[in-house]
N, C-alpha and C positions, 0 to 999 in steps of 0.2 A: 375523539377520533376525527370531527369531523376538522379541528384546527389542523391537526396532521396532513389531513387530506388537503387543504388549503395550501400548504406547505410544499407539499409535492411537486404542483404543477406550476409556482413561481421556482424551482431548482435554477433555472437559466437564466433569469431574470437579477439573482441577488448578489453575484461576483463579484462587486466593485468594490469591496473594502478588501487594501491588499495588505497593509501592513501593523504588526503590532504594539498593541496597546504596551505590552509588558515590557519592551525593550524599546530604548533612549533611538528618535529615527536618526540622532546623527551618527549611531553605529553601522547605520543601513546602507545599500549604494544597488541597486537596480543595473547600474552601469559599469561595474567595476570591469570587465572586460572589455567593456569597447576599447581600453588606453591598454591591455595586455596582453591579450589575446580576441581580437577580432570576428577573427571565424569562428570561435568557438562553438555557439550556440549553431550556426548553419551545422558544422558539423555534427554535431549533437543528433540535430534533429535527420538530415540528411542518412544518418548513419540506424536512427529508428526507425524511422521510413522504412530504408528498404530490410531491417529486419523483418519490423511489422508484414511488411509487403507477402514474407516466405512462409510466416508465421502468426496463424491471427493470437496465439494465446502469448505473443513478447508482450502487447500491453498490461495485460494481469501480471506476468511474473515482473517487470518493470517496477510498478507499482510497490509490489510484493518486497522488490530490495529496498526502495524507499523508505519503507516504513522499515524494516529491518538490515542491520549491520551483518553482508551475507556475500563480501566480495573475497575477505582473504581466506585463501586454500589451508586446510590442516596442516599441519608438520608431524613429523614422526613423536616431537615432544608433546604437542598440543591438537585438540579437537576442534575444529574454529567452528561459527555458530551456524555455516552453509551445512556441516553436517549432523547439526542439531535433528533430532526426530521430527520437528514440525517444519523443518527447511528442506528435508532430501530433496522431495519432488521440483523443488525449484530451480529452473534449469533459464536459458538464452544469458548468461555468464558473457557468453563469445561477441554479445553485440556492446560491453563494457569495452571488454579488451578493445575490440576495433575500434570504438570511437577514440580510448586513449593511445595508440599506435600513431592515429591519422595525428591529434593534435600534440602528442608530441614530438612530432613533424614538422607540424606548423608554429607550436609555442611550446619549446620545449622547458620543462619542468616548471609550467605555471599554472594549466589545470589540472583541481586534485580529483582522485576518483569520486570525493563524495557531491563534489560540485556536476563531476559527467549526471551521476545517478539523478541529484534533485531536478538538473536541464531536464532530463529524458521523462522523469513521471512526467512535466509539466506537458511536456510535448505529446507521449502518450493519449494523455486527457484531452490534448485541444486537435490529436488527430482523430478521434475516436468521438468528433462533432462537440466538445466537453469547453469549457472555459479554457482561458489564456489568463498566465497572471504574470508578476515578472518575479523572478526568481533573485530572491536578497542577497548580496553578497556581504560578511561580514569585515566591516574597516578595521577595525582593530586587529584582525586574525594578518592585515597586512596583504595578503595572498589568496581570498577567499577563504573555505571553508577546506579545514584540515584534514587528512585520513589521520586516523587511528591506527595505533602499532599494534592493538590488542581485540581478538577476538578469540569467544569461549563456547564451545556447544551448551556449557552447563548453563548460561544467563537465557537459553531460551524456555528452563523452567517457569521464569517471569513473564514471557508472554502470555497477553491474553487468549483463554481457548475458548473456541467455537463453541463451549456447552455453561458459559459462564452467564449469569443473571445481570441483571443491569446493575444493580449494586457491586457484583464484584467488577464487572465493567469500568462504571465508575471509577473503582478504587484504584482499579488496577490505571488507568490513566493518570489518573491525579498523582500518580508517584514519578509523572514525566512531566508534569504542568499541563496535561490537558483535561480541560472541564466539560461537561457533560455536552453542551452544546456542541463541542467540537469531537468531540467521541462521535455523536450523531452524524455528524458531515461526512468524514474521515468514513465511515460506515458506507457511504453512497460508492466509494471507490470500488466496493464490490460488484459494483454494474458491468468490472471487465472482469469480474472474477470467474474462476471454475477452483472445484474442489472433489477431492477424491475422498472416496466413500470412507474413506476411515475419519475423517474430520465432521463425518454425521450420522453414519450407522447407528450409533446407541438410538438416536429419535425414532428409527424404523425397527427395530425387533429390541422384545423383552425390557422395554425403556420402564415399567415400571411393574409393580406388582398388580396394580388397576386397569393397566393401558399398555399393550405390546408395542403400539407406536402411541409419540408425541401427541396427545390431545391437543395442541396448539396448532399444529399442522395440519393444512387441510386435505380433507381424509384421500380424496384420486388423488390427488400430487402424491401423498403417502406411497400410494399401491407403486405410481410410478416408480420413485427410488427406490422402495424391494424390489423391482423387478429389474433396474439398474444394481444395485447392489446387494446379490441375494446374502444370505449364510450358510456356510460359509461361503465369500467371496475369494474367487481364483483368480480372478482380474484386477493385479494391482495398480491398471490405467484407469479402472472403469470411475465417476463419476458426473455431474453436474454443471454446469452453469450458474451463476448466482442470479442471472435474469435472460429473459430471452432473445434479449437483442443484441446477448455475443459480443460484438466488436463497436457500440455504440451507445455514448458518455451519453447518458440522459437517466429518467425519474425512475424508467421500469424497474427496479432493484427497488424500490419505495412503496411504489404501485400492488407490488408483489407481496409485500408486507403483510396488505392489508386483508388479502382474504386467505391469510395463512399460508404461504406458501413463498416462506424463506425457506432456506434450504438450512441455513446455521440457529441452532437456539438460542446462540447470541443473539442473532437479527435480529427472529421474529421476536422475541423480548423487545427491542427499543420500540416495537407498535405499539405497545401495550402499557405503555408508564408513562406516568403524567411528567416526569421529569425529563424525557429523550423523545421531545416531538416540533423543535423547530429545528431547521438548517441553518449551514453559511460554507460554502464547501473550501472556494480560494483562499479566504483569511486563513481556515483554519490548516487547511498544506502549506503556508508562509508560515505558523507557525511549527507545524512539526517538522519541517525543514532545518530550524536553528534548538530542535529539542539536543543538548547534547551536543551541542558544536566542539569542536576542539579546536583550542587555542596553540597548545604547544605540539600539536603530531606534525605531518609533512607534507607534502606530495611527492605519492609516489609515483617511481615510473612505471612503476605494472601492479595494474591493481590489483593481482590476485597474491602477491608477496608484501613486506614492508621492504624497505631501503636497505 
């Protein structure tokens, strides 16, 4: 524990390796917009800003799409995966729209929605006092990175859930290329996180035949979220924060860890194994970035439809 704890307090100190190992760097371009689209990135950010500004919880839901394919709306045919059971709650949708409105304004039909998304986590992170990294654009794709035609509520059966052990963790990463080390970073982004009680209730009442709450959690935090999330619970707004400094990218979500007092059984599990207790946070967002790129989809002109 005590390397973990080491590990913590250099988080801001280890950002500087940006790009990766597993992919060829002349597929890479850091700059692909300044010759296509200029403003893009101001706008980008400009455009998070002043969501941020109305709303402290766009940087958590930001994030949130990052890591999840959660821009196009259902149709009458299909369920797309924003209406998946572990995405309802996920909402600031309208600060996508906008930013894609403005540039394609400015450069019409050259940035795609997936490339608005990856800009904005990064921006996110580096307004919320977090690292800056540069965000890859792929050469080969021609055009940056592609939207997707296809989106399913059923593929959010595959997400990892909040009650999952570090092995299923693991696994469940590894069937995207990412490895334990970077499961662990990826994990830090919970620092702008909140979560509603349903994504952690089981840890607080009848969690086993031994123990009514989580014996891993520590016991007043415990009392705390029963009394935030009783049973039955009538408040479908009510829960959490994943650490208590809200709106600001740093270690507390780590810090928190360690005396029990993650809110996810996920989390609190990576304190606890010899295998998920180093960092590296930027590397490992450049690489889930290009998890899944597409080659052959489009840019659309409204990200909540295809073409």
């Amino acid at each position: 524990m005590a390397v973990f704890a080491q590990k913590m307090h250099t988080l801001t100190t280890i950002f500087s390796l940006l790009l990766m190992a597993s992919l060829p760097t002349a597929l890479l371009d850091a700059h692909y917009y300044d010759k296509t689209c200029p403003q893009a990135e101001n706008i980008i950010l400009g455009t998070v800003y002043n969501a941020s500004m109305h709303d402290p919880k766009v940087p958590a839901r930001i994030l949130r799409m990052f890591f999840h394919d959660l821009l196009l709306d259902s149709t009458p045919g299909n369920q797309a995966e924003k209406d998946g059971p572990p995405n309802i709650s996920v909402r600031s949708f309208y600060m996508i729209d906008d930013a894609k409105t403005k540039l394609e304004m400015a450069c019409p039909h050259t940035v795609s929605c997936a490339d608005i998304i990856t800009f904005a986590a990064r921006d996110v992170v580096t307004m919320s006092r977090g690292p800056h990294w540069n965000v890859l654009a792929l050469l080969e794709c021609a055009e940056g990175r592609k939207d997707g035609r296809i989106s399913k509520a059923a593929e959010t059966i595959n997400l990892p859930a909040p009650t999952f052990n570090v092995t299923q963790l693991i696994q469940s990463f590894a069937k995207r290329g990412i490895g334990a080390k970077d499961l662990v970073a990826l994990s830090g982004s919970h620092t702008l996180g909140f979560s509603h009680c349903s994504s952690f209730e089981a840890r607080l009442h009848n969690f086993s035949s031994a123990h009514d709450t989580d014996p891993s959690m520590n016991s007043e935090f415990a009392q705390k979220l029963r009394k935030k999330c009783p049973k039955p619970n009538r408040d479908h707004n009510a829960g959490e924060f994943l650490d208590s400094t809200l709106s600001t990218f740093d270690n507390d979500y780590y810090r928190r860890l360690m005396p029990g007092m993650g809110v996810f059984g996920s989390d609190q599990a990576l304190a606890g194994d010899y295998r998920t207790r180093w960092i590296e946070f930027t590397a490992s967002m450049v690489k889930l970035g290009n998890v899944g790129v597409i080659e052959n989809g489009e840019v659309r002109l409204k990200c909540r439809v295809v073409n």
